[in-house]
Structures are given as C-alpha cells and as structure tokens.
C-alpha positions in Angstrom: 98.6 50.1 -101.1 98.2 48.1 -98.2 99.1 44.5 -97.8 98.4 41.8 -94.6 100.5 38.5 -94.2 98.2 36.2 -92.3 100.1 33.4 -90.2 97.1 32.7 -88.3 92.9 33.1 -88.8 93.3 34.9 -85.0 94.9 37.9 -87.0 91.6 38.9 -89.3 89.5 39.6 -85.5 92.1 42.2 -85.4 92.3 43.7 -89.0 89.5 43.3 -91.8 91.3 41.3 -94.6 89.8 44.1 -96.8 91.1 47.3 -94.6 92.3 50.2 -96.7 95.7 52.5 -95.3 95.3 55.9 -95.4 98.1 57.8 -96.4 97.5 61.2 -94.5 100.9 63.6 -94.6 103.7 63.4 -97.1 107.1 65.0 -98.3 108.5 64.9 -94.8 111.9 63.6 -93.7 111.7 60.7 -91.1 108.4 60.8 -88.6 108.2 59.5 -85.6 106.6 59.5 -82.3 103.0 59.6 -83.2 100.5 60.2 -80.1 96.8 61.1 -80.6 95.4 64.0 -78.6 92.2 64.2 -77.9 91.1 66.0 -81.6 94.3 65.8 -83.4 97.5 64.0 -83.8 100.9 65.3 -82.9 104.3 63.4 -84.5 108.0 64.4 -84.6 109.1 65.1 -87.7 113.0 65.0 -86.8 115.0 65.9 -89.1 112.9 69.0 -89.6 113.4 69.6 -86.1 109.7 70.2 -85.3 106.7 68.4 -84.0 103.4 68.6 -86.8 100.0 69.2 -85.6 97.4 66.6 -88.1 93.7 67.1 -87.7 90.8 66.7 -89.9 88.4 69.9 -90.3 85.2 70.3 -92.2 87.2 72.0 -94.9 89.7 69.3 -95.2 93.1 68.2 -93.5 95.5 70.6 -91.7 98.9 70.1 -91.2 101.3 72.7 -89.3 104.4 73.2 -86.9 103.0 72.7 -83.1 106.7 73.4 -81.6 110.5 73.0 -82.9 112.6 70.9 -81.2 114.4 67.5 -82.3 111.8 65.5 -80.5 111.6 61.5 -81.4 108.9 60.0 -78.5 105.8 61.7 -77.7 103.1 60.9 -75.5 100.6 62.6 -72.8 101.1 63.0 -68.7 98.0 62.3 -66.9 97.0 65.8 -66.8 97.4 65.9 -70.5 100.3 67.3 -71.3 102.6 66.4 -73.9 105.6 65.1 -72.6 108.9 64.5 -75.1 111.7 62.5 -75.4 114.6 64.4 -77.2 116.8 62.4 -79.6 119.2 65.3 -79.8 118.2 67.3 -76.9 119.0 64.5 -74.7 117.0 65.0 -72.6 113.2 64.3 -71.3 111.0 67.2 -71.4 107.0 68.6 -70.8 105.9 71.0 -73.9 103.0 73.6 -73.6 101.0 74.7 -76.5 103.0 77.7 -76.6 106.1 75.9 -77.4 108.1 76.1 -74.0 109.3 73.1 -72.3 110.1 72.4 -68.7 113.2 69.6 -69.0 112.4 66.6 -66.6 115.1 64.7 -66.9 118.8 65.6 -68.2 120.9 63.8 -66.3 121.9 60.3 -64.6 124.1 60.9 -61.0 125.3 63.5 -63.1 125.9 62.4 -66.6 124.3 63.2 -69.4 121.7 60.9 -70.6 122.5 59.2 -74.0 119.4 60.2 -76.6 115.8 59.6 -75.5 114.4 57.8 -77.8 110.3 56.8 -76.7 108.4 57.4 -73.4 105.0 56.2 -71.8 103.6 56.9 -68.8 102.2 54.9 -66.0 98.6 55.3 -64.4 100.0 56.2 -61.1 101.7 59.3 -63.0 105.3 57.9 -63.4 107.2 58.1 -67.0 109.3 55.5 -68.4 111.6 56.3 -71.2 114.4 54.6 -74.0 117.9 56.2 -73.8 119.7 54.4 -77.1 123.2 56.1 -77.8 121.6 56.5 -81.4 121.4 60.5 -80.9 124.4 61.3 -78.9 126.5 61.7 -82.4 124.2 63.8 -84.6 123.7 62.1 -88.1 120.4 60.6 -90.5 117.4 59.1 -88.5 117.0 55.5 -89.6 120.5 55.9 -91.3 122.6 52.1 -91.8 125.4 51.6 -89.3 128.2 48.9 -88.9 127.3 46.0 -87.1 127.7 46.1 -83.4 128.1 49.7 -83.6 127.1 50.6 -79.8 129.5 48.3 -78.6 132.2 50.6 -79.8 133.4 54.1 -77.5 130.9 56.7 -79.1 132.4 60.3 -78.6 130.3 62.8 -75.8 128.6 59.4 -74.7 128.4 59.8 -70.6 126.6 57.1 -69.2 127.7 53.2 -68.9 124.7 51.8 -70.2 121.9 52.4 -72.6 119.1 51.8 -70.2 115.1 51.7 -69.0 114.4 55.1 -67.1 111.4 55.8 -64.9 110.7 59.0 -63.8 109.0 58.3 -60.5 105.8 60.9 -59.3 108.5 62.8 -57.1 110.9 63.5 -60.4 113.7 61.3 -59.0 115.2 59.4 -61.9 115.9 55.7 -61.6 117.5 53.0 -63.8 115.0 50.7 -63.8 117.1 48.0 -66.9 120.0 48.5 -68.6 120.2 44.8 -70.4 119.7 46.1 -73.8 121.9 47.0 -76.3 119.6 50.0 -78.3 116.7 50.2 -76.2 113.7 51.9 -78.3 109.6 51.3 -78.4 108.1 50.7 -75.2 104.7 50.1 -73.9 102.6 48.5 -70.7 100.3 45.6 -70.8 96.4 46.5 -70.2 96.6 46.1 -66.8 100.6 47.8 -66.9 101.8 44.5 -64.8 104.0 43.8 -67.7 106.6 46.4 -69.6 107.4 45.6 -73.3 110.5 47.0 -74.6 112.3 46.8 -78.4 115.9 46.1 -78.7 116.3 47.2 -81.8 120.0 46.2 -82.0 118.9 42.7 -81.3 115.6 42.5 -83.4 113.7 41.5 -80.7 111.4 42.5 -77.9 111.8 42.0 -74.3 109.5 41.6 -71.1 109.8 42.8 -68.2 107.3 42.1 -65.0 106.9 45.1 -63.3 106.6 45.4 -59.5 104.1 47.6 -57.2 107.4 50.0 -56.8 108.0 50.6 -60.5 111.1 48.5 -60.5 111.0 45.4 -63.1 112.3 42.2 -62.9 112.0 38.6 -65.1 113.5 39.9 -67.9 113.4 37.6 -71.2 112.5 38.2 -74.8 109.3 37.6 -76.1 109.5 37.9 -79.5 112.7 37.4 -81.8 111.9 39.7 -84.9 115.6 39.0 -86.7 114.9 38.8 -90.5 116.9 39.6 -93.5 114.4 42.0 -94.5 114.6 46.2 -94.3 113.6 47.3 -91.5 114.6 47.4 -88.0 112.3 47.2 -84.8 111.0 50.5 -83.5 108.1 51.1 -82.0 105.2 49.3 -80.7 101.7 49.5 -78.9 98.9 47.3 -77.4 95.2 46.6 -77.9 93.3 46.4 -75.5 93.0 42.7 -75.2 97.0 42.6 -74.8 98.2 42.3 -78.2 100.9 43.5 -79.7 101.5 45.6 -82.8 105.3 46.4 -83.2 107.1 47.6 -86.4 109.5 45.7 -87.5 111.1 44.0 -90.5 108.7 44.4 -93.6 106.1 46.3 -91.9 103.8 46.0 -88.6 104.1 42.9 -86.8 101.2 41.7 -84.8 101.2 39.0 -82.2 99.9 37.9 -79.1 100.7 39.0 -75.3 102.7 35.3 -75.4 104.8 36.0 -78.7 102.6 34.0 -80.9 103.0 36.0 -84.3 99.3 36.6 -85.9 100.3 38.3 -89.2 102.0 41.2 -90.8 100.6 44.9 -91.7 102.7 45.5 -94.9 102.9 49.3 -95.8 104.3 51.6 -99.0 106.8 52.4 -96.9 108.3 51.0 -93.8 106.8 52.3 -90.6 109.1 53.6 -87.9 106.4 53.9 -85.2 102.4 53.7 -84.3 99.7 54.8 -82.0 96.0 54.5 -81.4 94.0 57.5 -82.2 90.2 58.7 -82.5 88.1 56.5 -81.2 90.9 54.0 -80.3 90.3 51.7 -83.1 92.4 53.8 -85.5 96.0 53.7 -85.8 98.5 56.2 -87.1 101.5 54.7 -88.2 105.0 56.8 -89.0 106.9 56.1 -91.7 109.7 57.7 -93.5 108.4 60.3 -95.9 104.5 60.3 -94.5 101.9 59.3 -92.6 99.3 56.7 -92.6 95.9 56.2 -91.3 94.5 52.7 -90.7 91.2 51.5 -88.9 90.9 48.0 -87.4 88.9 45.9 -85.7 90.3 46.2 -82.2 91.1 48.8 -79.7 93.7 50.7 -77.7 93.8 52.7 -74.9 94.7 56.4 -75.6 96.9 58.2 -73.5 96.4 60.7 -70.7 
C-alpha cells in the first residue's frame, strides 16, 4: 500500500495522488543499490552477498544471481559498465557479465579505504564515491548503533576521515570532502554543477558546488531530514528538472533543488535507496525485504 504526504500542491506534478507501488521482489535480506540497465534492473542484495538481475519477460518476472560479491552502490561507467562500490570489499570495482571485477580503487596514500558505500559517475567519465566506516566491522545492514558511533576508534579503520572520493578519468584517486560524519547517497544536479550528498549520521543532505576540475567547494546543507521517525537517510536521486527524491525518515522525501520539502512517498516498508528505470519516469525503490516499482509523473536521467 502506498501512501503520499503532500506539504505542497507542487508535489502532485511530480506524483499522481492516485499512483499505485509495485511491489516487484520479496523474501530478501536488506537491498540496496538499485541501477536500471538498459532492459533490466540490477540491486545488491547484501547480506546475501550477491547482486539480482530483475526483468520483466513475456512469460512473467525473472529474478536471478548476476554476480556474488557484498556490493552496496551500483551504477553504470559511460561505456556501460557496471561499476560497484563494496561495503565489505572495501573497495571500488568494474564487474563484467561474467562476474569478474577489475578493483579501481582500494586504497587512499596507502590505506585502506573505510566501506564504499554509493557511487555515480560524471559525464566527463570520472566516478565519485561514499566511504562511511559503516562496513569496515562486519555486522547487520541497516542494524541500530549507539549514538555518535563513528566518532569512536573502530578496529581495522585506516583512513582519518570518512570522505567524498572521485576517481578522476586517469584512475588517480582524490579526496574531494571529508566534512561528513557517515557519508552515503549521492548524486549530481542536471547539469552536474552541483553534488548532493547524505549524511546519514546527521539526517541531512549537503551541497557541494562543483568546479571545472572535479574538486567541490561551498559546502552547506540543504535539507535537515532529523525526525523522530524510523528510518535514517540513504539514498537519493534527481529528476530531471532538479528535484530531489531522497529516502529518509518515514519513506521518500521529495523536495526541490532549494530544500523546499514537496511531500513524502510513504512505502510498506522503509526504502533504503532509489533509481530511475525504463523509460526514466519509473522508479525502483529498495527496501528491506523487497522491491518496489513506482511510476510518476516526472523524469530522470538514466545512467551510462
């Protein structure tokens, strides 16, 4: 069953007051990292160690292993390629269909990064990733945890900071921001002159203007999500018109590109991440147990 909060009439241009959710995949353990790929979708299923294959065939839905690996991020290089960022793996790595994966990033001037956590990539090829210390001790997805839990030593944590990485189109790896305390969802404006970012420690997300060199600059949060509800901020995307759709506390939170909330996308069960898919109009949205399907009235911009 799907339920909207409306905060303001500019929310129903984006979702039909009457839209229906789709629940497409069930009896799984914690999804994330949904990207859509071309004729299917592909999502991280993590504590199954795996990433699922979902497409829709003449003779009905199909739902199967497309590689192992603790995998939490997923999206596509411009030559279409899935790329992955590994919770557990800690590291950053390209997957081919047959399951093999080149590792493009591992380490920071020779530490080991903390736990991947989501990725995008950038028109002019370069790929910008979340490294959270939420993987580097092995334990429950989504799990509860004392309150300011990553400010306290975490054992085989390397690196300083929990930081903003951009692969850059030569494969050197820069620290691009390292002012958040659990960095986590990320995505680009339309025109990629802005970087959104989740703090999911602080319930809020952050923008960052981004420069003609990659780097990024103005930091400041743009939307404070903190609410006594379940649910933590996770993931997020854009539509094509620069709004945002970030889960969140309750459900999907959907605002505009200057914080102005819109409304609320309330689910059966609390989503974890989203992407568009299909046409662009759809989006799949991961949640603990399963999958959903919803269409709306707006557009994204796939990947690759």
């Amino acid at each position: 069953m799907l339920s909207l909060e409306i905060r303001n009439a500019g929310f129903n241009a984006l979702v039909a007051p009457d839209s229906k959710v789709e629940r497409i995949a069930g009896g799984l353990k914690f999804t994330e990292g949904p990207v859509w790929c071309g004729s299917h979708l592909l999502f991280s299923d993590i504590p199954n160690n795996r990433i699922v294959r979902w497409r829709s065939l003449a003779e009905g839905p199909e739902l199967t292993t497309y590689a192992t690996g603790r995998s939490n991020g997923l999206t596509l290089d411009r030559q279409g390629r899935v790329l992955a960022a590994e919770h557990y793996g800690r590291r950053v790595t390209s997957v081919a269909a047959d399951g093999m994966r080149t590792v493009l990033a591992e380490r920071f001037k020779g530490k080991r990064l903390n736990s991947p956590n989501d990725i995008v990539v950038k028109l002019d090829g370069s790929v910008y990733f979340t490294d959270p210390p939420y993987g580097v001790q092995p334990g429950t997805p989504g799990m509860s945890r004392a309150p300011g839990w990553w400010t306290a030593p975490i054992p085989g944590k390397e690196l300083d900071c929990n930081g903003v990485f951009r692969i850059a189109p030569d494969g050197t790896l820069h620290l691009v921001a390292d002012d958040c305390a659990c960095p986590n969802g990320l995505a680009f404006s339309p025109n990629e002159s802005i970087l959104y970012v989740i703090d999911s420690a602080h319930k809020h997300i952050r923008a960052y203007d981004v420069r003609p060199n990659g780097t990024l600059t103005n930091s400041r949060i743009l939307l404070d999500m903190a609410s006594e509800e379940a649910g933590t901020p996770d993931g997020l995307k854009i539509d094509l018109q620069g709004n945002i759709f970030s889960t969140g506390p309750g459900g999907v939170w959907v605002c505009r590109p200057d914080g102005e909330v819109l409304g609320r996308i309330l689910l059966p069960e609390l989503p974890a991440n989203l992407a568009w898919g299909e046409d662009g109009s759809v989006l799949f949205l991961t949640a603990w147990t399963s999958v959903y399907r919803l269409r709306t009235r707006t557009q994204g911009m796939l990947p690759g």
